[in-house]
C-alpha positions as CSV (number, residue, x, y, z in Angstrom):
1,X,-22.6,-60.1,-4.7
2,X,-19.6,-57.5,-5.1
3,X,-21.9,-54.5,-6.2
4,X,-23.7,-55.1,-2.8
5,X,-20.0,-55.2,-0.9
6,X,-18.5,-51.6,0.8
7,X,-16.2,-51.5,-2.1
8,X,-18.4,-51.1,-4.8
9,X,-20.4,-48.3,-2.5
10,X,-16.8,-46.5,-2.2
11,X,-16.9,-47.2,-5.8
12,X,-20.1,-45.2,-6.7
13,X,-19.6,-42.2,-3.7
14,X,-16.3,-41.6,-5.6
15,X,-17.5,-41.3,-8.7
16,X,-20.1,-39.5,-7.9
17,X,-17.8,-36.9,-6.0
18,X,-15.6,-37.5,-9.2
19,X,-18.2,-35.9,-11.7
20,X,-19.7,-33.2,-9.0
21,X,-16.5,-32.2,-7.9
22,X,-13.9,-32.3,-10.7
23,X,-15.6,-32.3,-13.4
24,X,-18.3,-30.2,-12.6
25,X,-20.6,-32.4,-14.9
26,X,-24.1,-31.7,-14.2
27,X,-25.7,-34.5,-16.7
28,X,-22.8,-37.6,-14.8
29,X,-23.9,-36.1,-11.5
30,X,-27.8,-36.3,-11.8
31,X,-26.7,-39.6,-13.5
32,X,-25.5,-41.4,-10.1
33,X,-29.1,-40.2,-8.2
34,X,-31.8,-42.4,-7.4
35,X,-35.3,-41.3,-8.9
36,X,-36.5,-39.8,-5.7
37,X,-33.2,-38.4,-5.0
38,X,-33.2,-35.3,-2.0
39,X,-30.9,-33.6,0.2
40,X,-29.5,-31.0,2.0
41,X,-27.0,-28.0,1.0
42,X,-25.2,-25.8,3.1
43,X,-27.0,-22.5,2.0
44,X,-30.1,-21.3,2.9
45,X,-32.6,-22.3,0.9
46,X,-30.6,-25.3,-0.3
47,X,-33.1,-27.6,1.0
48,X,-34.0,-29.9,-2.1
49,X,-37.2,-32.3,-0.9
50,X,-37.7,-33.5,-4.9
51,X,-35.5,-34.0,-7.9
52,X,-36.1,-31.2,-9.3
53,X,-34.9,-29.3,-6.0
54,X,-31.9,-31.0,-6.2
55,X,-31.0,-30.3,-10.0
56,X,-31.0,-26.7,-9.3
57,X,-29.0,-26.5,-6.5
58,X,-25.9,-28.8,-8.0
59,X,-26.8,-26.7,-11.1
60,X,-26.8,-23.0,-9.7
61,X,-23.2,-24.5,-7.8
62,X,-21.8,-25.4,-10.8
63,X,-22.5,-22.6,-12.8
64,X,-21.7,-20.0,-10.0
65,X,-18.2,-22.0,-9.8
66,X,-17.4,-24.0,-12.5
67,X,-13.9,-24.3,-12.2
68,X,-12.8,-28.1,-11.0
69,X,-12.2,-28.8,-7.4
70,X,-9.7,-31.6,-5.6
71,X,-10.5,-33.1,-2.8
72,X,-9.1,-35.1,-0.4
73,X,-11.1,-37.7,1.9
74,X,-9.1,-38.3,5.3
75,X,-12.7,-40.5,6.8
76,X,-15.1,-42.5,5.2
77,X,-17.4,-45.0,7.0
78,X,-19.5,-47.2,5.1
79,X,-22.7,-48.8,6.9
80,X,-24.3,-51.5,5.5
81,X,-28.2,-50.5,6.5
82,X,-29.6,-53.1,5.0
83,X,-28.6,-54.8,1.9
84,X,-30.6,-52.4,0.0
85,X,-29.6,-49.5,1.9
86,X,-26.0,-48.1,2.6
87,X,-25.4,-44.7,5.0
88,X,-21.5,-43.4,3.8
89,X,-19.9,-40.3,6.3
90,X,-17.2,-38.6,5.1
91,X,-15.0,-36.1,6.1
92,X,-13.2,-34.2,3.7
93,X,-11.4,-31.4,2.2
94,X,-11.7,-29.4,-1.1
95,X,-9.6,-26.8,-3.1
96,X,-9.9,-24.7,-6.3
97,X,-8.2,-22.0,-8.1
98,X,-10.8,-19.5,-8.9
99,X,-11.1,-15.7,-9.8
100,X,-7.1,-15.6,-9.2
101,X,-7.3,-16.9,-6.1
102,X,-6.8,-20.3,-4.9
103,X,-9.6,-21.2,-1.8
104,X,-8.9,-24.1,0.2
105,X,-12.2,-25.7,2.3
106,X,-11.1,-28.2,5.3
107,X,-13.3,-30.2,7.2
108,X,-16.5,-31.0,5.2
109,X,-18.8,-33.6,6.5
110,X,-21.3,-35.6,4.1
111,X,-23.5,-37.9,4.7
112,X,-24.8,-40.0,1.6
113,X,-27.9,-42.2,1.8
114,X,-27.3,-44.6,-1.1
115,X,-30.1,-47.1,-2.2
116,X,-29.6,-50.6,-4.4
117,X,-31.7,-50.2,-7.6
118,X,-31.3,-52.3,-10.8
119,X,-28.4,-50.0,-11.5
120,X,-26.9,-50.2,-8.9
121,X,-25.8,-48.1,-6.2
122,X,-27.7,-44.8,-6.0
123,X,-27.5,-41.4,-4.6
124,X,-30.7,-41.6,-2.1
125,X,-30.3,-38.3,0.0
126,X,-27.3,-36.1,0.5
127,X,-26.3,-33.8,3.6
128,X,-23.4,-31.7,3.4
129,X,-22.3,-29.1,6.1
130,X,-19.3,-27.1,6.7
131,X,-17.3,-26.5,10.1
132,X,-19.5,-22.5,11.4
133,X,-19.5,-20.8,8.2
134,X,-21.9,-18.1,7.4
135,X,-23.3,-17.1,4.1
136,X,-26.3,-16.2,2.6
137,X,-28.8,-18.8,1.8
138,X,-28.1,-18.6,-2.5
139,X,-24.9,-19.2,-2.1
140,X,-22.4,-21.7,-2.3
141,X,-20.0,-21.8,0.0
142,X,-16.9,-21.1,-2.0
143,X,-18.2,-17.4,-3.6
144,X,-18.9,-16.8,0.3
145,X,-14.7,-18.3,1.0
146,X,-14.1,-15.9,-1.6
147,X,-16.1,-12.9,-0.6
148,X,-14.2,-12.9,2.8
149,X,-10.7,-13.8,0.8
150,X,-11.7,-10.4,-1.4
151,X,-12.2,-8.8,1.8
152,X,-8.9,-9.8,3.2
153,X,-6.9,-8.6,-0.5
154,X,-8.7,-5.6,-0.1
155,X,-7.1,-4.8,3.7
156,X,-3.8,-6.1,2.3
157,X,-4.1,-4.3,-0.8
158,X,-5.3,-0.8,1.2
159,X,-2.8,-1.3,3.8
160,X,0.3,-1.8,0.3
161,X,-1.5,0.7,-1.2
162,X,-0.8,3.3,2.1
163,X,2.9,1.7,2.1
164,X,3.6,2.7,-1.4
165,X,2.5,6.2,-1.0
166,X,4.3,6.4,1.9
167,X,7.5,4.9,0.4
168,X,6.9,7.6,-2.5
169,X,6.1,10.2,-0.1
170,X,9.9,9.0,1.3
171,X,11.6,9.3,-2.3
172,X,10.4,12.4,-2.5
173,X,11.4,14.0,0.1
174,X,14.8,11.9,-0.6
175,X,15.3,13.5,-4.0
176,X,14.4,17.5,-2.6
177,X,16.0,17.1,0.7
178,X,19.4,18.0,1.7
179,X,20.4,14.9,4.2
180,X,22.4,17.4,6.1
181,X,20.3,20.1,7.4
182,X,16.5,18.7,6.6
183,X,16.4,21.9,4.0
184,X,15.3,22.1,0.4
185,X,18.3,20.7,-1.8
186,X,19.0,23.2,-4.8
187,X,17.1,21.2,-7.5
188,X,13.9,21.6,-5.0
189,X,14.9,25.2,-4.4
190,X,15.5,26.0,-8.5
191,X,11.3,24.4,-9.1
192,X,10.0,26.7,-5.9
193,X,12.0,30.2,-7.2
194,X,10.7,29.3,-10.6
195,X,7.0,28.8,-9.3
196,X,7.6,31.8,-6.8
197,X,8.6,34.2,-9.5
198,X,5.5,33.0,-11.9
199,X,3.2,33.7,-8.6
200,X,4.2,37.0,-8.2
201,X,4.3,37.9,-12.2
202,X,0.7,36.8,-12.2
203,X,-0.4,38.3,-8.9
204,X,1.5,41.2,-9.4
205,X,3.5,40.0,-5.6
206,X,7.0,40.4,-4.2
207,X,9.6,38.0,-3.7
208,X,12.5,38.4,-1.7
209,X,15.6,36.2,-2.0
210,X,18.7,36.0,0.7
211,X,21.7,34.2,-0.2
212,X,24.1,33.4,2.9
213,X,27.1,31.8,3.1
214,X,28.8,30.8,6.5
215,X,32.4,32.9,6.7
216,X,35.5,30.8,7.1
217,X,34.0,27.5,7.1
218,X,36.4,25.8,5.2
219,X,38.9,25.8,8.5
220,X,36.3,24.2,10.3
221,X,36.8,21.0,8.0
222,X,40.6,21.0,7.9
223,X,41.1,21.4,11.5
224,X,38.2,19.2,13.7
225,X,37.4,17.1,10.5
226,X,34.2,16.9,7.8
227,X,32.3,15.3,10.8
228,X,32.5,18.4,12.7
229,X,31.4,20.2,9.7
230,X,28.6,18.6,9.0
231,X,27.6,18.5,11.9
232,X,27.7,22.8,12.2
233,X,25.8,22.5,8.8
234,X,22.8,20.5,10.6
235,X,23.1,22.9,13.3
236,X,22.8,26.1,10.8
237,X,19.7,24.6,9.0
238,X,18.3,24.2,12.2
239,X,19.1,28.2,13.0
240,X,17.3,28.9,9.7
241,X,14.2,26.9,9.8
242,X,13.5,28.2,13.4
243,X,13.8,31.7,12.0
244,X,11.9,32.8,8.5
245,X,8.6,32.4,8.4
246,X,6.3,29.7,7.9
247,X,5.4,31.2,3.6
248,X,9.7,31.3,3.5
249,X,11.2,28.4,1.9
250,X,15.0,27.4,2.4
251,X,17.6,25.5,0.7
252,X,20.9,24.7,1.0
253,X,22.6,25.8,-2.3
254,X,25.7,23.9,-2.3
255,X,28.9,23.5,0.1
256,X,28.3,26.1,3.3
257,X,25.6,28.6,0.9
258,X,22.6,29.3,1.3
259,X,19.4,30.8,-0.4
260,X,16.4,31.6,1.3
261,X,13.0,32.3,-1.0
262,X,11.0,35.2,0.8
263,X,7.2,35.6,-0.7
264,X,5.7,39.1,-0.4
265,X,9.4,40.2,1.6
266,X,10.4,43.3,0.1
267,X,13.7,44.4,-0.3
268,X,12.9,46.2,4.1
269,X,11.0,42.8,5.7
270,X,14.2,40.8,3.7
271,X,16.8,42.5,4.8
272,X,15.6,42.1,8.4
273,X,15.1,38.9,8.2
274,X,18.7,38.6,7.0
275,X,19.9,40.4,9.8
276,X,18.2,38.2,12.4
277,X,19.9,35.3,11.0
278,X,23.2,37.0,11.1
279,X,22.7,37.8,14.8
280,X,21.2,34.7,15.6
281,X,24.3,32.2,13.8
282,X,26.8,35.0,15.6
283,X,25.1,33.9,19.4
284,X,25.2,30.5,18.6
285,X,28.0,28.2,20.2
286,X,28.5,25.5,17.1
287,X,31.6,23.7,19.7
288,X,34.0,24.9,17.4
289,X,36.2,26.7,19.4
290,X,35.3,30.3,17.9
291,X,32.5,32.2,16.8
292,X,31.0,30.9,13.5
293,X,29.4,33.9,11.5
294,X,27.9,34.7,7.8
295,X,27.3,37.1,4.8
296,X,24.5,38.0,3.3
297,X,23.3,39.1,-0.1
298,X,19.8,40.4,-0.3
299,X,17.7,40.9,-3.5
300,X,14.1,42.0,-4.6
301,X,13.0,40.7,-8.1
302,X,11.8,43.2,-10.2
303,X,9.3,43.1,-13.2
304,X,10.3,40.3,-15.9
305,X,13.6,39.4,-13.9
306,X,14.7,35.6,-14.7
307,X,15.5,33.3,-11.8
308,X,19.1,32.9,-12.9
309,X,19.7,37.0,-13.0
310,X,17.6,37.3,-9.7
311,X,19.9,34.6,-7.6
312,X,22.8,36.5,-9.6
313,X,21.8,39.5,-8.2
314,X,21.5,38.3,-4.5
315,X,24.9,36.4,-5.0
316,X,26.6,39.4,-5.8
317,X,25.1,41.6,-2.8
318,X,26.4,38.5,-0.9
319,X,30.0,38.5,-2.3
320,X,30.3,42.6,-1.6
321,X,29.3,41.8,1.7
322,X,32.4,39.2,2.0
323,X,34.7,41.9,0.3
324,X,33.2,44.1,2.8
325,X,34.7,42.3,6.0
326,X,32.0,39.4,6.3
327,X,29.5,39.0,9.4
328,X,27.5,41.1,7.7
329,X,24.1,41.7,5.2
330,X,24.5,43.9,1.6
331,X,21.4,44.1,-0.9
332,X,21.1,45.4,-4.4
């Protein structure tokens, strides 16, 4: 008879898988078993020795994952036991999309004990087992595929996570850096003399500001070229950052100028500070075939002072100081 023949056991084992698999239809799949249907899962305590074993454990699968699976059989060998009693192997593999995620599962093994009832072809026993996988014993093996996927997202979202602050951490300092000379840029300097000045309102501080400007730097750029320039800017942020103090912050205020923020200097510790810089920039070789110097303006805010009348102040110190002769420090 056909229904006794291989292909009508491919037939049922198909079907079977059909309704288990992709369409996740618990009342088809417990229709294809024989009445004293057993089998083995791949969790721990999926051993089903009665019917009613087996019902829950294709039950509790399906409802932990009830999205549909494909699968894909690349070996099935059906054995003719007797002609009441058919052992199918298979080897297959499965996918899903599930919880955003799609889980692929290669290399299953089944093996189907199928018995001839009036029927037809019926689900006897069932082993399934996976290629070493570890999970615990109530569960199924995709949650377990998906656990360790979740684990994996949660390196590779950790690890973007670290990128991302890092790339912000790189804006940052991209927007309040000048490229130059590694200082403060003026918008960066204007926010820390606003916050400086509210600090010493509140604690009832000093702040010192020192504006500089490098004398006869524009010759530098018409005669050896912007290059050269710029590179005697680097240089002269380089000076700077070496000298004030690590509470000092400095910024490069625009063109070959200056302005250096000194918390708790008064108008004494500034000026001195000024001075030192002076020297310092006057002992340094730049390569530029003379001695590269600066002025300095030095100011001390004083009780309700704005920022704009306080850099004011320190920028006309700095411009008697050029009308003075230059290479040298004036405060107000």
């Amino acid at each position: 008879m056909p229904s006794n023949g291989k292909a009508a056991i491919r037939q049922v084992v198909h079907g079977y898988l059909d309704a288990w698999l992709r369409e996740r239809d618990l009342a088809r799949v417990l229709g294809w078993h024989a009445p004293q249907v057993s089998g083995f899962g791949t969790g721990g305590d999926e051993a089903a020795f009665t019917p009613e074993d087996v019902e829950r454990v294709v039950g509790r699968d399906i409802e932990q994952v009830p999205e549909p699976f494909d699968y894909e059989i690349h070996r099935e060998d059906v054995r003719l036991v007797t002609d009441q009693v058919a052992l199918v192997m298979l080897v297959f593999d499965m996918q899903l999309d599930t919880r955003g995620q799609r889980v692929r599962l290669n290399g299953l093994r089944a093996s189907l004990l199928l018995h001839r009832t009036d029927d037809g072809w019926r689900l006897e026993h069932l082993h399934g087992s996976f290629p070493a996988s570890v999970h615990d014993a109530d569960e199924p093996y995709p949650v377990k595929e998906l656990e360790e996927r979740a684990h994996v997202l949660e390196r590779l979202v950790r690890e973007r996570t670290h990128s991302l602050e890092a790339a912000q951490r790189r804006l940052e300092r991209l927007a309040t850096t000048d490229p130059l000379t590694g200082l403060h840029n003026r918008m960066k300097a204007s926010e820390v003399l606003a916050d400086e000045i509210r600090r010493a309102e509140r604690h009832g501080g000093v702040l010192g500001v020192i504006m500089m400007d490098l004398d006869h730097f524009k010759p530098i750029n018409d005669t050896l070229g912007h290059g050269r320039g710029d590179a005697v800017l680097t240089e002269v942020g380089r000076v700077i950052a070496a000298r004030i103090r690590e509470t000092d912050r400095a910024a490069r205020w625009g063109g070959e100028e200056f302005l250096i923020l000194c918390p708790q200097g008064d108008v004494m510790a500034t000026s001195q500070l000024a001075e030192d810089l002076r020297r310092t920039l006057e002992a340094t070789d730049f390569d530029t075939g003379h001695t590269l110097t600066a002025s300095f303006g030095v100011a001390q805010l004083t009780p309700g002072e704005s920022a704009e009348a306080l850099v004011d102040r320190a920028d006309r110190a700095l411009y008697a100081a050029k009308n003075a002769g230059r290479n040298q420090v004036q405060g107000t």
